[in-house]
C-alpha positions as CSV (number, residue, x, y, z in Angstrom):
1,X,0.0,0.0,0.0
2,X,1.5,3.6,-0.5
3,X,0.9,6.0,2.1
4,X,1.2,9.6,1.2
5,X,1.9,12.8,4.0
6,X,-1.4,14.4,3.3
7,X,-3.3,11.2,3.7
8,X,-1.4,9.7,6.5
9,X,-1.8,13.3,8.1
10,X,-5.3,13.4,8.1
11,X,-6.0,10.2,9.3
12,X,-3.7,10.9,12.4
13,X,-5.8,13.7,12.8
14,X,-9.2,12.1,13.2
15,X,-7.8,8.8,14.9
16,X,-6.2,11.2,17.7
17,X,-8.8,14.0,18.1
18,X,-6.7,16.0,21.0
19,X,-4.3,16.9,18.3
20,X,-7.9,18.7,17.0
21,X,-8.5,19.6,20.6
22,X,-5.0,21.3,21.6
23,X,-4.4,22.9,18.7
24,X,-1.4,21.2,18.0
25,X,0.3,21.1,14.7
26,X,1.8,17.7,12.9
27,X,4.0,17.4,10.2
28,X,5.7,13.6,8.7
29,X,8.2,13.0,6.2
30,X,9.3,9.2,5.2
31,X,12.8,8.3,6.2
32,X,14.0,6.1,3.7
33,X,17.4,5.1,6.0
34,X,14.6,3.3,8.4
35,X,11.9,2.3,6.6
36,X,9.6,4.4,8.8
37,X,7.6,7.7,8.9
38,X,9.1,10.5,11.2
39,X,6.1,12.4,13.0
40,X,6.6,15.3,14.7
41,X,4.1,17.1,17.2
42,X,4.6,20.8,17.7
43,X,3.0,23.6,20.1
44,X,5.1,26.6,20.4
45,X,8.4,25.6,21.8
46,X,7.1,22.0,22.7
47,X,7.6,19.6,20.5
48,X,8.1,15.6,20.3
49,X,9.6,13.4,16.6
50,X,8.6,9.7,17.3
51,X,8.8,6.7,14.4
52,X,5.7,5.3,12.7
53,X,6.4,1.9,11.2
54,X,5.7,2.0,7.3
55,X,3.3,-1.1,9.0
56,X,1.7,1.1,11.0
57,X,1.2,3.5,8.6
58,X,-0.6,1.1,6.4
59,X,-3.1,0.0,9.7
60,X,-3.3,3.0,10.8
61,X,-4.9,4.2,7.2
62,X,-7.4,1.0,7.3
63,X,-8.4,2.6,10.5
64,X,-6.2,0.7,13.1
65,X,-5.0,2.8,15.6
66,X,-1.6,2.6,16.3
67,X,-1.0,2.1,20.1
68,X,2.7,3.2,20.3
69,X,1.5,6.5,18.8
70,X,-0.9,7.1,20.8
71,X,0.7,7.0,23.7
72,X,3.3,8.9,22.5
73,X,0.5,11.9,21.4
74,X,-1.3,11.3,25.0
75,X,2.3,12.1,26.8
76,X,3.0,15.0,24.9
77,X,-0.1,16.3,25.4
78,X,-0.2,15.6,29.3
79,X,2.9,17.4,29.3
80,X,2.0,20.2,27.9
81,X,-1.2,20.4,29.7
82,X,1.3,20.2,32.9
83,X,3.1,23.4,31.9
84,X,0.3,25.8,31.0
């Protein structure tokens, strides 16, 4: 299956709905050296880069969420929550 940004992007966006919620911004780019989408979570001077498995990417788009991710996006957020 190819997974574009755009698509990948939006997806992310209505599987993890405090991204929505918290106004924070998301940007990925495929790193070819591991296989694996780079996804980075930004607010201001906050931000956090994790690895989504190309395999993840794929479930994620057939409307799997991806546990490790989530996590991940539920930390951050916590975080920032913690600081404000």
């Amino acid at each position: 299956m190819n997974v574009d940004s755009k698509t990948l992007e939006s997806k992310i966006r209505e599987m993890y709905p405090e991204i929505v919620q918290h106004d924070l911004s998301i940007s990925l780019n495929f790193d070819e050296g591991t296989d694996s989408w780079i996804v980075k979570i930004f607010k201001g001077q906050h931000n956090l880069a994790t690895h989504l498995e190309k395999k993840d990417a794929e479930a994620c788009l057939e409307g799997i969420q991806c546990i490790y991710l989530g996590v991940q996006i539920g930390q951050f957020v916590k975080n920032f929550e913690l600081e404000e």
